[in-house]
C-alpha positions in Angstrom: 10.0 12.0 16.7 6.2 13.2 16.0 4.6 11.8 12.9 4.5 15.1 11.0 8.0 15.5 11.5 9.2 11.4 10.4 7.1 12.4 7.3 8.8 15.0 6.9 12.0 13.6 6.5 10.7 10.4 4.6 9.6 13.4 2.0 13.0 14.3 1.7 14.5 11.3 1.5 12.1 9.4 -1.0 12.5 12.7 -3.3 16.0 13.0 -3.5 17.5 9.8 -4.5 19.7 11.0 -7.5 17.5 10.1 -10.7 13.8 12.1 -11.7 12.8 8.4 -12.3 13.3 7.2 -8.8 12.1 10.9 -7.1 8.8 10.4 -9.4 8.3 6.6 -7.9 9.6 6.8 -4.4 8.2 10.1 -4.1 5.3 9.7 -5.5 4.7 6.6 -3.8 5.1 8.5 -0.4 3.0 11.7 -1.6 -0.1 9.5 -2.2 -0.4 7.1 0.4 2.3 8.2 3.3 -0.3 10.8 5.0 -2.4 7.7 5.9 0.7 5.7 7.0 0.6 4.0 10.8 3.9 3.7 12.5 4.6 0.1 10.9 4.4 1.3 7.5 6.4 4.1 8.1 9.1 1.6 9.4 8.4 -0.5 6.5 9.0 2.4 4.3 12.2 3.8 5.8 13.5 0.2 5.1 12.7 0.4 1.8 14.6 3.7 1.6 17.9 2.0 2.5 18.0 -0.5 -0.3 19.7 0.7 -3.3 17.0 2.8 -6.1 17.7 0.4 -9.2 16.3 -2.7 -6.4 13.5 -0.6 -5.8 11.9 0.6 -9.0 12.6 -3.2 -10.4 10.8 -4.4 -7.2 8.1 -1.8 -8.2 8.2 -2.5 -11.9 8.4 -6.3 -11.5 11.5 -6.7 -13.4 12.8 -8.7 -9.8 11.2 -10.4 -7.2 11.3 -7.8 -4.2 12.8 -10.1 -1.2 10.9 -11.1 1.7 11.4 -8.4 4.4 9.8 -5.8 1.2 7.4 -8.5 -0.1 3.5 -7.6 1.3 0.9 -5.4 1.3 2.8 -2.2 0.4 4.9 -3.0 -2.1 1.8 -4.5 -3.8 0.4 -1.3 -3.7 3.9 0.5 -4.9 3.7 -1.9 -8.1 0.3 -0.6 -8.9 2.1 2.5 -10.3 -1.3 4.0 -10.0 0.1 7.4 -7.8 2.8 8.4 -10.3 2.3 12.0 -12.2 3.3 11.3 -15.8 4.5 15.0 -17.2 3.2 15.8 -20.5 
């Protein structure tokens, strides 16, 4: 699958995970840095999209340590919280 097309689906995925909370965090997390995104953290991130959304956003929140195979460079950046859109 081309990269515009894995994006793509990631999009949909990240933004439709049942709660506004975890569209606005795992989307928005995707929106801001996925366009840059080499094929390893691509596979990193559909990873992260098959663990459960209440694991993620306390990963991303640090209400939990995120397990190994999430720990590193990206999440880091996901717990920055930096990228999400806070509607007034």
């Amino acid at each position: 699958m081309d990269h515009a097309t894995r994006l793509k689906r990631l999009h949909f995925r990240a933004w439709h995970r049942g709660t506004r909370e975890a569209d606005m965090m795992i989307g928005g997390f995707l929106d801001t840095h996925g366009a840059s995104w080499d094929e390893t953290e691509m596979a990193w991130f559909e990873m992260l999209l098959d663990h459960d959304d209440v694991d993620i956003m306390a990963w991303a929140i640090g209400t939990q340590v995120p397990p190994e195979a999430v720990a590193g460079p990206q999440m880091a950046a996901m717990q920055r919280l930096d990228y999400i859109d806070i509607p007034k």
